[in-house]
C-alpha positions in Angstrom: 87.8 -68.0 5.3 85.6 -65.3 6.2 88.2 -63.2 8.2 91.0 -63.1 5.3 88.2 -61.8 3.1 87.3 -59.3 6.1 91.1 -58.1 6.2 91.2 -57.1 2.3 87.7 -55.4 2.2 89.6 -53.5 5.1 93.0 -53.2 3.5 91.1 -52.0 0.3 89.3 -49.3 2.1 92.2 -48.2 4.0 93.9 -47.3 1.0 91.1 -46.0 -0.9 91.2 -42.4 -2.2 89.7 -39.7 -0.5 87.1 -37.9 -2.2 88.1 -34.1 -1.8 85.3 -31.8 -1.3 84.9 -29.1 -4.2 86.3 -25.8 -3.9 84.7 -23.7 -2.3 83.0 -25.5 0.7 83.8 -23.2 3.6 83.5 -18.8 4.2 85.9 -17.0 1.9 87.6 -14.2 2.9 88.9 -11.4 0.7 91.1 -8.8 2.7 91.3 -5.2 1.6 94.4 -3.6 3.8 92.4 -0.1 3.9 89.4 0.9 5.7 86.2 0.7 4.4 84.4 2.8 1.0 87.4 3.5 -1.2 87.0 2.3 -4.3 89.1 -1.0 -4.3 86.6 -1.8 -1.2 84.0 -1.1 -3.1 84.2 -3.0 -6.0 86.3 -6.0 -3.7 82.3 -6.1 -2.2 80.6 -6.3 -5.0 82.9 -9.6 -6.1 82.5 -10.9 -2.9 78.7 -10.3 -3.3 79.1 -12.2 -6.9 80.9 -15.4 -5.2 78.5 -15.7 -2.1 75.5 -15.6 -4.9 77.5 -17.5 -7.9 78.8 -20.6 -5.6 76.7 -20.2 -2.1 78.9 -20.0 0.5 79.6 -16.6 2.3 82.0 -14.6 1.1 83.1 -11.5 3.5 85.6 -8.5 2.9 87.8 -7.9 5.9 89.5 -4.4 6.2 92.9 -4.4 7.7 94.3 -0.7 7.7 97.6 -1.1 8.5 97.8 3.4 9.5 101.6 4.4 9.2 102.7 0.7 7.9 100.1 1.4 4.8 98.8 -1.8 2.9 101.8 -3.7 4.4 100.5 -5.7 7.9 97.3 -6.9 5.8 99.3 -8.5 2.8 101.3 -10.3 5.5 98.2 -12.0 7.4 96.6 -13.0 3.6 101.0 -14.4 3.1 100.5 -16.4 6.3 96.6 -18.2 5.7 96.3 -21.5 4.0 97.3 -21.3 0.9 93.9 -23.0 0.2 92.0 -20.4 -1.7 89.8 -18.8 1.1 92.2 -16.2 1.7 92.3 -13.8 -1.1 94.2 -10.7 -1.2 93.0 -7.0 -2.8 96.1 -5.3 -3.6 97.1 -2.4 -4.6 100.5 -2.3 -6.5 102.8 -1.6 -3.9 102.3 -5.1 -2.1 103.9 -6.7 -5.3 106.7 -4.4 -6.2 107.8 -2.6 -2.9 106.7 -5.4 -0.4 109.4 -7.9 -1.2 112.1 -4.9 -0.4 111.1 -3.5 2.8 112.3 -5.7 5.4 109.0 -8.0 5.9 109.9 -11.4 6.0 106.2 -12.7 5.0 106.6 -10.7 2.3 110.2 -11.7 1.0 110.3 -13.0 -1.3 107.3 -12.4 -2.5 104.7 -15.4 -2.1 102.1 -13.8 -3.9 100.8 -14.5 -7.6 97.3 -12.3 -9.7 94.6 -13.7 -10.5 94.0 -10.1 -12.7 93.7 -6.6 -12.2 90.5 -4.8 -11.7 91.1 -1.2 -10.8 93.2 1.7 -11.5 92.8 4.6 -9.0 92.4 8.3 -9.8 95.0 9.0 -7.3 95.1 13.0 -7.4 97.1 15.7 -5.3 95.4 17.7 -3.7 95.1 21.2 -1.5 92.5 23.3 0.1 90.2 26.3 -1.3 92.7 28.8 0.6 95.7 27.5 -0.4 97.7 30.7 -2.5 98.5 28.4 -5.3 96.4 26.8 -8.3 98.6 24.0 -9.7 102.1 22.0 -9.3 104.0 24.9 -10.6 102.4 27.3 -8.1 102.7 24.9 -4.9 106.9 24.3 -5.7 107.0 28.1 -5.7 105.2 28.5 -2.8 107.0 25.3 -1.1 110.3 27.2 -1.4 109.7 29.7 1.3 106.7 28.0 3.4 106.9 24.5 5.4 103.9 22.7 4.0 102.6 19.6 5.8 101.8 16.8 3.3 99.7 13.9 4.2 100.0 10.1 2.4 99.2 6.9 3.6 102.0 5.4 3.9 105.9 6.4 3.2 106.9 3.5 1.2 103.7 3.5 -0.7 103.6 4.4 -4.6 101.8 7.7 -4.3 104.1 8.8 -1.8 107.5 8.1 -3.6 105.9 9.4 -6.3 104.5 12.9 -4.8 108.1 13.3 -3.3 110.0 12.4 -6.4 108.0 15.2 -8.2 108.8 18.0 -5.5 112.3 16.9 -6.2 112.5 17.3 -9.6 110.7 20.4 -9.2 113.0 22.0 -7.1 111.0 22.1 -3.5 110.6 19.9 -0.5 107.8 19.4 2.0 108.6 20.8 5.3 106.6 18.0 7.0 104.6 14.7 6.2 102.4 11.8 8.0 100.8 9.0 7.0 97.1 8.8 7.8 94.3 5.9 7.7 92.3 8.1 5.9 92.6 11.1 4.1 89.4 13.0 2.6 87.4 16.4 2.9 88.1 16.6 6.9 92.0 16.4 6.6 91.9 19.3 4.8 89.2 21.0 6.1 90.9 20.4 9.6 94.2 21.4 9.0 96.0 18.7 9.6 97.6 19.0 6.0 98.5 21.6 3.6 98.6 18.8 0.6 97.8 15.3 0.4 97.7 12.6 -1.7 94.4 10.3 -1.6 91.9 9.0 -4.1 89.7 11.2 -6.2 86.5 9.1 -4.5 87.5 10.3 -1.1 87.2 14.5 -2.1 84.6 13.9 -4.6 82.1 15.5 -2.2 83.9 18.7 -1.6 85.8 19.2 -5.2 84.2 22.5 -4.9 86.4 23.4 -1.9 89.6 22.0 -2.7 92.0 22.4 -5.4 93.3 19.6 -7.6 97.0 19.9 -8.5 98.0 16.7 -10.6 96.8 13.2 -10.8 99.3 10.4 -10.6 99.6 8.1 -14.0 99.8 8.0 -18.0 96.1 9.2 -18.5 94.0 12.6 -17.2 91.1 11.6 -14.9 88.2 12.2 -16.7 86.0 13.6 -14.2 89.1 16.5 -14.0 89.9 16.8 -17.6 91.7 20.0 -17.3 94.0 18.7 -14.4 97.5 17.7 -15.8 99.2 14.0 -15.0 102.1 13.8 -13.3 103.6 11.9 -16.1 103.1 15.0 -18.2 105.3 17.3 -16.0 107.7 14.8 -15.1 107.7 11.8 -17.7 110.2 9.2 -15.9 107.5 9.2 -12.8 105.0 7.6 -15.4 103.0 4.7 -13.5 99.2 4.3 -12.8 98.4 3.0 -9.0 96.4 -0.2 -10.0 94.7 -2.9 -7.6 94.3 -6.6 -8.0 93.3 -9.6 -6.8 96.0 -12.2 -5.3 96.6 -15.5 -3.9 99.5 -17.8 -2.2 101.8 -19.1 -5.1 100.6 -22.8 -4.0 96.9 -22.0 -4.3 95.5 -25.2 -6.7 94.0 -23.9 -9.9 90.6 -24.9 -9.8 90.2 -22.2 -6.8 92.4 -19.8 -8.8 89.9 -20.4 -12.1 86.7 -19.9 -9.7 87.8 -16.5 -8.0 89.0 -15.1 -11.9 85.6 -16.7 -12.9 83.4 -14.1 -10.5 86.1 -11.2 -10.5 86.2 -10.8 -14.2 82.5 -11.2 -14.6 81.9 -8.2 -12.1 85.0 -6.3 -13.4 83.0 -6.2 -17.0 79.3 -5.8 -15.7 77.3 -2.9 -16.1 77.2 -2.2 -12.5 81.1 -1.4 -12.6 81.2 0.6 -15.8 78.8 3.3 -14.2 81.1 3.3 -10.9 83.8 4.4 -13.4 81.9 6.7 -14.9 81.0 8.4 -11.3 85.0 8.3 -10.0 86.9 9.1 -13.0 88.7 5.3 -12.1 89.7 2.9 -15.0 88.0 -0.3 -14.2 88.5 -3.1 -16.6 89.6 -7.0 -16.5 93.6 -7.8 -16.9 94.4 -11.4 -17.3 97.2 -13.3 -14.7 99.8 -13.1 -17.4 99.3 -9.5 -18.4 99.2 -8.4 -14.7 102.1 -10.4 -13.8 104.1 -8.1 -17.2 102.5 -4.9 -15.3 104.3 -5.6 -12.3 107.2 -6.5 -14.2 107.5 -3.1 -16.2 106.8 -1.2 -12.8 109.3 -2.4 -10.6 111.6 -1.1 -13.4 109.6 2.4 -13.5 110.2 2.3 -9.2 114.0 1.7 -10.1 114.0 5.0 -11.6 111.9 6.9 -8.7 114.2 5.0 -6.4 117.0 6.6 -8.4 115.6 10.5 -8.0 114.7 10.1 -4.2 118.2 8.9 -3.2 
C-alpha cells in the first residue's frame, strides 16, 4: 500500500507549479550606446542608482559607443539579450525610426517597445570663435566658396540628416564630414572640424569660445535664448532628438511596470529638474502610449527629410 501512495506524492510534485522568483532577482543592465557624461548617460545613472536602491539588486550602465555606426551596434546587443527584463535599452530616437531601415537584421523589424521618454537633447550646431560667420545664414554664404569639414556622430543619425537637410535647403553643401565618438570643446579647438553637431552639455564649458548657429527642434534652448531653431528657418525639418528607455517586445509586464516605476520617479525628482535647468535639456516623464505616438509622428517628419536629402 505504501508504495502506490509513494508514487502519487511523487506524481503530485512532479507536476507541481514552479514558484517563479520575483522580478528582479539578478544584476540589471541598462546600455547607453554613447560614451560616458552626456546627458542621456547621466540621467540613465541616476535611474539605475534609483533601481539598485528601490529593489536591491545592482543595477549598472554599460556604454557601447558604436564611433562611425552611431547608437546602432549597442541597440543590436540590448535586441539580442533575454528578453527577460535585465537588459534595458537608453535610446535615443534614431534606434526606433531609422534602425528598422538600415540594413540591420537585429533591428528589422523593430523588436523594441518604450517604456517612456525621459529626455530631449539641446542638440545645437555649432563653430569655433574664428570662424568669419555668426549664424546659419552667414555659414551657407561662407559654405559656398569654402570646403568646410562638419563633424556628427553618425551619418544615419537624426542630427545629421537633419544638419544636411538644412544646408540643402539653404543652398550650400559641406565639403567634408566624419562621424566622431565624441565631439566637444577639443574637436573644435583641434581643428578637426569647421562645424559640428553635438549636445549643448558637451561645449557648455567653452560657450565663450564657440559660436552657436541653430539648435535642432520645435523650442529655443533656454540656456541660448537668442539662438534660432532649426524649425524656425526651415519648418518641414521640425523634430526634437529625444531619448527613452526600451525593452524586447516579449519583456512580461511586471518587469516593464518596475523599470517605468523608478524611471518616472527620477524623471520628476528634484534632482532632474535642476540638471535641466543647468543644460538647457527638456526632461520630463512621457508615458509608453504617448512615446510610442512620438515615434509615430516622426518617422513621418524623417519621410519628409528623407524626401529633401534625395
Amino acid at each position: 500500500m505504501k508504495k502506490p501512495i509513494l508514487a502519487l506524492l511523487l506524481s503530485v510534485i512532479a507536476f507541481a507549479p514552479v514558484a517563479q522568483a520575483e522580478y528582479p532577482e539578478k544584476p540589471v543592465q541598462f546600455v547607453v550606446p554613447w560614451p560616458p557624461g552626456d546627458l542621456e548617460d547621466v540621467l540613465t545613472r541616476m535611474i539605475a542608482e534609483e533601481f539598485q536602491s528601490t529593489y536591491g539588486v545592482a543595477a549598472a550602465v554599460i556604454n557601447k559607443p558604436g564611433g562611425g555606426g552611431g547608437p546602432f551596434p549597442g541597440a543590436v546587443e540590448v535586441a539580442g539579450a533575454p528578453a527577460d527584463g535585465y537588459t534595458i535599452g537608453s535610446f535615443i530616437i534614431a534606434i526606433p525610426t531609422i534602425g528598422p531601415n538600415i540594413g540591420i537584421p537585429e533591428l528589422s523589424p523593430n523588436p523594441f517597445e518604450p517604456l517612456g521618454n525621459f529626455l530631449t537633447y539641446p542638440f545645437v550646431i555649432v563653430a569655433g570663435e574664428n570662424a568669419p560667420y555668426d549664424d546659419m545664414q552667414g555659414l551657407a554664404e561662407h559654405a559656398k566658396s569654402n570646403d568646410l569639414a562638419l563633424g556628427h556622430f553618425g551619418a544615419p543619425l537624426i542630427p545629421t540628416r537633419v544638419t544636411m537637410a538644412l544646408a540643402k535647403e539653404m543652398g550650400f553643401s559641406y565639403g567634408s564630414d566624419a562621424a566622431f565618438d565624441m565631439l566637444d570643446c577639443n574637436s573644435l579647438a583641434s581643428g578637426d572640424v569647421d562645424v559640428m553637431n553635438t549636445t549643448l552639455q558637451l561645449v557648455l564649458p567653452c560657450m565663450d569660445k564657440i559660436k552657436v548657429l541653430a539648435s535642432i527642434g520645435a523650442e529655443r534652448i533656454a540656456i541660448t535664448p537668442d539662438v534660432p531653431t532649426v524649425a524656425e528657418i526651415v519648418p518641414d525639418l521640425n523634430i526634437a532628438l529625444w531619448n527613452g528607455l526600451f525593452v524586447h517586445k516579449d519583456t512580461p509586464a511586471d518587469a516593464r511596470e518596475k523599470i517605468i516605476a523608478v524611471a518616472k520617479k527620477v524623471a520628476l525628482s528634484d534632482k532632474a529638474r535642476k540638471l535641466a535647468e543647468e543644460t538647457g535639456a527638456l526632461i520630463y516623464w512621457q508615458d509608453a502610449q504617448a512615446a510610442a505616438a512620438q515615434i509615430e509622428g516622426d518617422i513621418e517628419t524623417l519621410g519628409r527629410i528623407g524626401k529633401i536629402l534625395e
